[in-house]
C-alpha positions as CSV (number, residue, x, y, z in Angstrom):
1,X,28.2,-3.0,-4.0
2,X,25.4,-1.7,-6.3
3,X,21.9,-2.2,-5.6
4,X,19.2,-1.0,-7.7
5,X,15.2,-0.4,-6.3
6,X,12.4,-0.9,-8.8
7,X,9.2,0.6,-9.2
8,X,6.5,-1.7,-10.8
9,X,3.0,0.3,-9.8
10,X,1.7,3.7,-11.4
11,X,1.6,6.6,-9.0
12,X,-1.9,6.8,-9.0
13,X,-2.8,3.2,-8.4
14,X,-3.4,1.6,-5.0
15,X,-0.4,2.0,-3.3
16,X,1.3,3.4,-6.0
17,X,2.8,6.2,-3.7
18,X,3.9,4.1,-1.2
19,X,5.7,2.0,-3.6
20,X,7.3,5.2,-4.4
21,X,8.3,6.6,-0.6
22,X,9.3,3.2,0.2
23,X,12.0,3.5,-3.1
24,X,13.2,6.9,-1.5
25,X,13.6,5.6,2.0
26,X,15.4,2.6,0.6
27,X,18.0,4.8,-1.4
28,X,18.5,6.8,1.8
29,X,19.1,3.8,3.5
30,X,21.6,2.6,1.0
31,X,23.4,5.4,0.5
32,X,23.9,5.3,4.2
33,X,26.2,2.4,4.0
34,X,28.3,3.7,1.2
35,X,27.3,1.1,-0.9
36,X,25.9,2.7,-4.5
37,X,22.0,2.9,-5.5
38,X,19.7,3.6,-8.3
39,X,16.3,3.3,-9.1
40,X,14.1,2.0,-12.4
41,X,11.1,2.3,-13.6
42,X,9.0,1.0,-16.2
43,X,6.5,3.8,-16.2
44,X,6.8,7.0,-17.5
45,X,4.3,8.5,-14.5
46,X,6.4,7.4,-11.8
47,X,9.2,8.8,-13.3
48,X,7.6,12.1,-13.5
49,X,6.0,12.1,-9.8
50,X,9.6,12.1,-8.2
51,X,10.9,15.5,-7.8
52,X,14.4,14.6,-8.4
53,X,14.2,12.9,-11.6
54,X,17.8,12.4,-11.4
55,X,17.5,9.5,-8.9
56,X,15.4,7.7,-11.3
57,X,15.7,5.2,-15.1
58,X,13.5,3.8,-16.9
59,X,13.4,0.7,-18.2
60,X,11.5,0.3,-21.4
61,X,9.5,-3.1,-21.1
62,X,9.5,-6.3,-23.4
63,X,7.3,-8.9,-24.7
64,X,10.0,-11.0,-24.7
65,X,10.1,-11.3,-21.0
66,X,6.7,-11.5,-20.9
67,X,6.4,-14.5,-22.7
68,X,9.9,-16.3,-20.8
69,X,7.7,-15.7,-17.6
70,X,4.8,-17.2,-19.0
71,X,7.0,-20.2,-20.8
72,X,8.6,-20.8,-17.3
73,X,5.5,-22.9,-16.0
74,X,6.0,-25.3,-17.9
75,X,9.3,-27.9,-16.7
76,X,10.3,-28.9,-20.1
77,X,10.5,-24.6,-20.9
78,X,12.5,-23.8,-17.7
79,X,15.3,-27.0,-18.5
80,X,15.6,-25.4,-21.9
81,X,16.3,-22.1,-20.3
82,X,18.7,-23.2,-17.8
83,X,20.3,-25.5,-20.5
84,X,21.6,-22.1,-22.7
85,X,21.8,-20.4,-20.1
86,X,19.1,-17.8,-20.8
87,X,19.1,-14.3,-19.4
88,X,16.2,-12.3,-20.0
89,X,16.4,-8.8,-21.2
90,X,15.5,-7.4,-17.8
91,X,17.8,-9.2,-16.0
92,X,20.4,-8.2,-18.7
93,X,19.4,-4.6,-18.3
94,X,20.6,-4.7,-14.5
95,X,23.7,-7.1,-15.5
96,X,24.9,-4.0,-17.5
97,X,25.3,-1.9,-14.9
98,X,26.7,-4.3,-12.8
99,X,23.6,-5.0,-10.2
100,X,24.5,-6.8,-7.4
101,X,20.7,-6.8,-5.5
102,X,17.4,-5.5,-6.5
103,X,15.0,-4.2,-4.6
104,X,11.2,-4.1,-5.8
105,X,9.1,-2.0,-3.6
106,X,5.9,-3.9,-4.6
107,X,5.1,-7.6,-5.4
108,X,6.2,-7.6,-8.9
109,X,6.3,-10.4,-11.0
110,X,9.4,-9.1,-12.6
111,X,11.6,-10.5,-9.6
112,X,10.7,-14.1,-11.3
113,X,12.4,-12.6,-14.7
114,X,15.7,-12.9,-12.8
115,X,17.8,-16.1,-13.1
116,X,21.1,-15.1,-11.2
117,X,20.5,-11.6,-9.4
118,X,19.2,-11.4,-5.9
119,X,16.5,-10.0,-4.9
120,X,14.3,-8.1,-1.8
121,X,10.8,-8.5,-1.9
122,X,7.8,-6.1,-0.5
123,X,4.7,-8.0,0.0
124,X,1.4,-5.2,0.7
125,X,-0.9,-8.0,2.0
126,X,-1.8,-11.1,0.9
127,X,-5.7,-10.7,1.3
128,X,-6.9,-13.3,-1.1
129,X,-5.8,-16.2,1.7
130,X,-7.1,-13.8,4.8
131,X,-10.5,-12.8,2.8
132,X,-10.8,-15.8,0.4
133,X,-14.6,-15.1,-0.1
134,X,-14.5,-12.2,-2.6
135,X,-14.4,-12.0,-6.0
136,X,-11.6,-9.5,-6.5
137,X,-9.4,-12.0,-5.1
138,X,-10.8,-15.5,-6.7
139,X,-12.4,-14.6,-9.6
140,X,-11.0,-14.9,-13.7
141,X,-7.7,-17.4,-11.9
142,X,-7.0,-14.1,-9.6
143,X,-6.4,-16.9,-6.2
144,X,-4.3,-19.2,-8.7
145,X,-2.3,-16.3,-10.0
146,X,-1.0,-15.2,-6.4
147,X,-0.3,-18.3,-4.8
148,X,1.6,-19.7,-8.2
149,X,3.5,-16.3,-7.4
150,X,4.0,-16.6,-3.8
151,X,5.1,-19.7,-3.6
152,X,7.8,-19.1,-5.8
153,X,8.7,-15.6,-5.4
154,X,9.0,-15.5,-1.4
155,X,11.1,-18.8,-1.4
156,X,13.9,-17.4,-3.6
157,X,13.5,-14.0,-2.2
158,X,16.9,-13.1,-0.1
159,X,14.8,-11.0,2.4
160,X,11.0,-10.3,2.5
161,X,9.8,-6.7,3.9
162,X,6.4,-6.3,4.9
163,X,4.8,-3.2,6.3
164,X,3.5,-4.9,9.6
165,X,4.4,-7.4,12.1
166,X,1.4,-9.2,11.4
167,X,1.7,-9.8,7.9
168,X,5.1,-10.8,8.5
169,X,3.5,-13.7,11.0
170,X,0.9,-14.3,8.0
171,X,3.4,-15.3,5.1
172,X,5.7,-17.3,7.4
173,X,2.7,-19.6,8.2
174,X,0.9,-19.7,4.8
175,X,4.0,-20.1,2.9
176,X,6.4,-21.5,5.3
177,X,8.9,-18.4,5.2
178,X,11.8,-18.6,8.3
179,X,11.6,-15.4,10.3
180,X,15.0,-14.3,9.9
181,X,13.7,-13.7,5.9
182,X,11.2,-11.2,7.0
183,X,11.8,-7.6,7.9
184,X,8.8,-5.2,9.2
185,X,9.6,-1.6,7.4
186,X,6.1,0.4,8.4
187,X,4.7,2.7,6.0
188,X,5.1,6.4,6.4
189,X,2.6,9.5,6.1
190,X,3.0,10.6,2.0
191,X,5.9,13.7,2.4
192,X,4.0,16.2,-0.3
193,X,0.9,16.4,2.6
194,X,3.0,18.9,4.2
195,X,3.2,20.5,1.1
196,X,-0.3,20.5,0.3
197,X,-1.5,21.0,4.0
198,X,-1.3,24.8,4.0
199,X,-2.4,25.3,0.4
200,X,-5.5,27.4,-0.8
201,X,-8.7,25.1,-0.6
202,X,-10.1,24.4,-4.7
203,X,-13.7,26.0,-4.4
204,X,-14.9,22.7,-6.0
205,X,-14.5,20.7,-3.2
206,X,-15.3,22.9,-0.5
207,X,-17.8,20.9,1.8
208,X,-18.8,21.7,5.5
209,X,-20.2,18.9,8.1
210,X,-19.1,15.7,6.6
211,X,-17.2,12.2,6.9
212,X,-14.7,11.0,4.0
213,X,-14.3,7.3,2.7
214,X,-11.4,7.9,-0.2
215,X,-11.3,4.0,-1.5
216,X,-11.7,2.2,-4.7
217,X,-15.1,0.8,-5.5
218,X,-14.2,-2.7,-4.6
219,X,-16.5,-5.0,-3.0
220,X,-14.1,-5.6,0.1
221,X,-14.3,-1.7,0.6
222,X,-17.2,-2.7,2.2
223,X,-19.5,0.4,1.6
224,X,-23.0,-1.5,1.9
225,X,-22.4,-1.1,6.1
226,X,-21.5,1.9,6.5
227,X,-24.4,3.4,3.9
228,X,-26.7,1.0,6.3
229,X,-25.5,3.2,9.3
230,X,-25.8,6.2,7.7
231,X,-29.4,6.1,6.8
232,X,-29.9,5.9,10.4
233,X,-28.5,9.5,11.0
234,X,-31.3,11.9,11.6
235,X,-28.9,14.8,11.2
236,X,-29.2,15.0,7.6
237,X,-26.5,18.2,7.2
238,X,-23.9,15.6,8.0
239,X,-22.6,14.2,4.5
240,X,-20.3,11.4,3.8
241,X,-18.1,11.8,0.4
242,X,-16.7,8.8,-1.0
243,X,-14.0,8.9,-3.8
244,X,-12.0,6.3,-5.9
245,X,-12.4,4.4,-9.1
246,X,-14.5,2.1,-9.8
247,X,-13.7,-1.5,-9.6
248,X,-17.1,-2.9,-10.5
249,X,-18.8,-2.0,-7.4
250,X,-19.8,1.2,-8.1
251,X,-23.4,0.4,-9.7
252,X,-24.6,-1.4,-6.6
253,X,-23.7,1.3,-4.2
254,X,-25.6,4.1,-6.4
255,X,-28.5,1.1,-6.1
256,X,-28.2,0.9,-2.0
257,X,-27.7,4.9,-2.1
258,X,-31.0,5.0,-3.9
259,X,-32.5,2.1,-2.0
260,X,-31.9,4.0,1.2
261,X,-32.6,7.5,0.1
262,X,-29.4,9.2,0.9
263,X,-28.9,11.1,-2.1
264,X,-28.7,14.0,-0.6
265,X,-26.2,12.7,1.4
266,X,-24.1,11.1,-0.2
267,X,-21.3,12.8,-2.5
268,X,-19.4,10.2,-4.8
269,X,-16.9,11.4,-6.6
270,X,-14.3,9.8,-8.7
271,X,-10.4,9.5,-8.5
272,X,-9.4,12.5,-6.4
273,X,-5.7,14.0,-6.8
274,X,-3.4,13.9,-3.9
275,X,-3.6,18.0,-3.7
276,X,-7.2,17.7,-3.9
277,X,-7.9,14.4,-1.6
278,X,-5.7,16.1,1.5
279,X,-7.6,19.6,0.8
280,X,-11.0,16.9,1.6
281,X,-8.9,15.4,4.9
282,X,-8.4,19.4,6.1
283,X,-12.1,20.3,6.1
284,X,-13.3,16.9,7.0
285,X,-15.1,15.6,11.0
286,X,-13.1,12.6,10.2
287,X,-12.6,9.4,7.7
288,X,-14.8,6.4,8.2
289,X,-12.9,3.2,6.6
290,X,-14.8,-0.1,7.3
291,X,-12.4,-2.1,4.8
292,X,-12.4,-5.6,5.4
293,X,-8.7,-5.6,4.1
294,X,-5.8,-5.0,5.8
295,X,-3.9,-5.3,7.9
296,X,-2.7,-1.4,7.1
297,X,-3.8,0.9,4.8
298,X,-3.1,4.3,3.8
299,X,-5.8,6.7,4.3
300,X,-6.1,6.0,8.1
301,X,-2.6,7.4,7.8
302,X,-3.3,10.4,6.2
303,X,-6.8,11.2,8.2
304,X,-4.0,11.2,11.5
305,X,-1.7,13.7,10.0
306,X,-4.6,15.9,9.5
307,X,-5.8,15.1,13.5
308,X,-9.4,13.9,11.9
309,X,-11.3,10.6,13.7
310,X,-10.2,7.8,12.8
311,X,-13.3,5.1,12.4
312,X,-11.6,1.8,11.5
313,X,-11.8,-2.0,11.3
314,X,-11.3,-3.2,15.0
315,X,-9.4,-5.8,13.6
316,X,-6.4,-3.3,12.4
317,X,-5.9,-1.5,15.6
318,X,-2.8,-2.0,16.8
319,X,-1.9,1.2,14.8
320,X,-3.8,3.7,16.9
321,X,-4.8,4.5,19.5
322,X,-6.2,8.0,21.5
323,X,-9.9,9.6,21.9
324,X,-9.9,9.7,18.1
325,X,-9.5,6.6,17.2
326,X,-12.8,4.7,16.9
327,X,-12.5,0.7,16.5
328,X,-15.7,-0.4,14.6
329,X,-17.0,-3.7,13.8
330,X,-17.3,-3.5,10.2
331,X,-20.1,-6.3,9.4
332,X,-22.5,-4.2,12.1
333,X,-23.9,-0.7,10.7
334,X,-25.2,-0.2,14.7
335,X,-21.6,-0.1,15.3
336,X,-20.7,2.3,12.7
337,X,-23.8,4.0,13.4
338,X,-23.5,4.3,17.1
339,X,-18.9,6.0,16.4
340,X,-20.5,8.3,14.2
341,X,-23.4,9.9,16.6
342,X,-21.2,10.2,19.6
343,X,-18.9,11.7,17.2
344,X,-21.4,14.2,16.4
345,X,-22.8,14.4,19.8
346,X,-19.0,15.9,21.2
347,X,-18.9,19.0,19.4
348,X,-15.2,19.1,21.5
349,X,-14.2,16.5,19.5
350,X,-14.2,18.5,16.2
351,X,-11.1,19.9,16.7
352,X,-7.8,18.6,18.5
353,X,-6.4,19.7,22.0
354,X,-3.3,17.6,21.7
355,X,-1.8,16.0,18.6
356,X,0.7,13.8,19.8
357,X,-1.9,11.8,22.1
358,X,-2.9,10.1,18.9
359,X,0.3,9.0,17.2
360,X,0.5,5.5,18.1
361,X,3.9,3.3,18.2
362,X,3.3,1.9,14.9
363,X,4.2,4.7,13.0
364,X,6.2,6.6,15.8
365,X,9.9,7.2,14.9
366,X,11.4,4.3,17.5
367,X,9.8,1.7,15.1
368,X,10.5,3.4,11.9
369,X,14.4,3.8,13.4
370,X,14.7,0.1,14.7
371,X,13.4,-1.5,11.2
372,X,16.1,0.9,9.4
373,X,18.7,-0.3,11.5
374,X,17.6,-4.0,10.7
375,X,17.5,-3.5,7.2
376,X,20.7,-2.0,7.7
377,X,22.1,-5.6,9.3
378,X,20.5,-7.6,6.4
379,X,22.0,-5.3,3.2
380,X,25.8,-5.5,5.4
381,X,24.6,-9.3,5.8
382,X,24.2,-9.5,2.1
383,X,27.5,-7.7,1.1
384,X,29.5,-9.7,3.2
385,X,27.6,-13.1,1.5
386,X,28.6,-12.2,-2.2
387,X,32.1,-11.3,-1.6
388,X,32.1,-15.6,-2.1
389,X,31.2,-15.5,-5.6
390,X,31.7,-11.9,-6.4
391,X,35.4,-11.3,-6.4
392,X,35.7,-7.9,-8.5
């Protein structure tokens, strides 16, 4: 059997790297089983970000398929289609070389392009029926646009994987998904942060005595309470840096910044690299994420390699746990306010006695072992199924 994992997201975009371990961690698994992997890509970035460049294709897009996808709303467009049998040129791509499942490692669209090959979706969150109430996730159709997906995409999905048990509970009550179709397959600390862990520090972002919020300037980022609490701090050595791009948000925080007059404590810089962002985590008191969504994210991951503080939504804490962990209630800036001056207050606290008190179940290896050997079951499942209609 040949299965084939594709990357739809840029490196550099949200979740972009996880997209990319969780298409290593696949072929691993694969490869396990004997059965025969590859991966695609549609971007030349991603195919440059994997060491081994051997593991990867790429698949050169097509406004062809762009416009089937688009054609396929309407009834009297998809009877056509079925009536001559269309295959698109992606799917014929993956026919070529004789693809038996497909994996995408984020919610692509591209899964829809496929008329007769199976597929496994990954599904990050689905925030815009948790957190209905912001733009980023109503505005210019964006609400329309992922349920018309959803509702189609999950149903002819042969197996959903999610990176928590709770989303996994979400879609199987917003979109009616049986449980058996849904696999938990937890997210795991980015591999190069060992790498860049020991590395020299780049004088330009050397900073002493300050908190980290690495998140894209979106409006559920949530950045308006935790400014709130900071004005409060009468400490003012203790900085807070916040980097990301902006997603439209960014002029109203410079306004609240002003507003509160933190500007000389507050450092905003934009799009950090990797090399450069974990160099931040390294010299950092801790990360302060008061995100509204979830129910995972990355750089609470990234902050525990690192054995920073952990300040986070009390609503996502079934990841952590420990003295560094600080649950927050994000829509309070006391209760931001209060984490970060007992924080400051412990001068202990700075640096770690015990590493291993704060790595919580979620991303400890019995979980990340058990989900492998499910996925395992459900790819063996899947072999056995197509040996109906497969007979090569």
């Amino acid at each position: 059997m040949k299965i084939a994992i594709y990357i739809d997201t840029l490196p550099f975009s949200g979740g972009g790297i996880q997209s990319i371990n969780y298409a290593i961690r696949f072929d691993k698994v694969i490869k396990s089983l004997g059965f025969e992997s590859f991966i695609v890509t549609d971007n030349l970035e991603t195919f440059n970000t994997l060491e081994d460049t051997t593991l990867i294709q790429v698949y050169k897009k097509s406004y062809l398929d762009f416009i089937y996808y688009n054609l396929s709303d309407f009834r009297i467009f998809r009877f056509f289609f079925k009536k001559i049998k269309y295959l698109t040129r992606f799917e014929k791509f993956f026919k070529r070389k004789n693809t038996d499942l497909i994996i995408f490692t984020s919610p692509s669209s591209k899964c829809l392009y496929l008329n007769s090959i199976n597929y496994i979706l990954c599904v990050w969150d689905i925030c815009h029926r948790n957190n209905l109430e912001f733009n980023e996730v109503k505005e210019n159709l964006e609400f329309e646009i992922r349920e018309d997906f959803y509702n189609v995409a999950l149903k002819k999905a042969y197996l959903i994987i999610c990176d928590t048990k709770e989303l996994c509970s979400d879609l199987s009550f917003y979109y009616r998904i049986k449980k058996d179709r849904l696999i938990t397959f937890p997210f795991e600390i980015n591999q190069k942060l060992k790498i860049y862990k020991n590395k020299k520090f780049n004088k330009k972002y050397i900073y002493q005595n300050y908190f980290i919020y690495p998140a894209q300037f979106w409006s559920h980022k949530n950045h308006f309470y935790l400014l709130e609490a900071f004005k409060k701090i009468k400490d003012k050595k203790v900085k807070l840096i916040l980097c990301g791009s902006d997603k439209g948000m960014l002029k109203n925080i410079e306004g609240y910044i002003n507003k509160f007059n933190l500007n000389k404590n507050i450092l905003i810089l934009d799009y950090v690299k990797d090399e450069d962002l974990f160099q931040l985590y390294e010299n950092c008191i801790g990360l302060i994420m008061p995100t509204l969504f979830g129910y995972s994210n990355i750089p609470p991951l990234e902050a525990w390699y690192f054995d920073k503080h952990v300040v986070y939504n009390e609503n996502f804490t079934s990841f952590f746990k420990g003295s560094k962990f600080h649950p927050i209630n994000p829509l309070d800036s006391e209760s931001i306010y209060r984490v970060i001056k007992k924080i400051l207050n412990d001068k202990n606290n700075y640096k770690t006695k015990n590493v291993k008190e704060n790595i919580n179940y979620s991303f400890n290896n019995k979980l990340i072992i058990s989900s492998t050997k499910e996925l395992k079951i459900k790819i063996n499942k899947f072999y056995k199924l197509q040996k109906c209609w497969n007979y090569e």
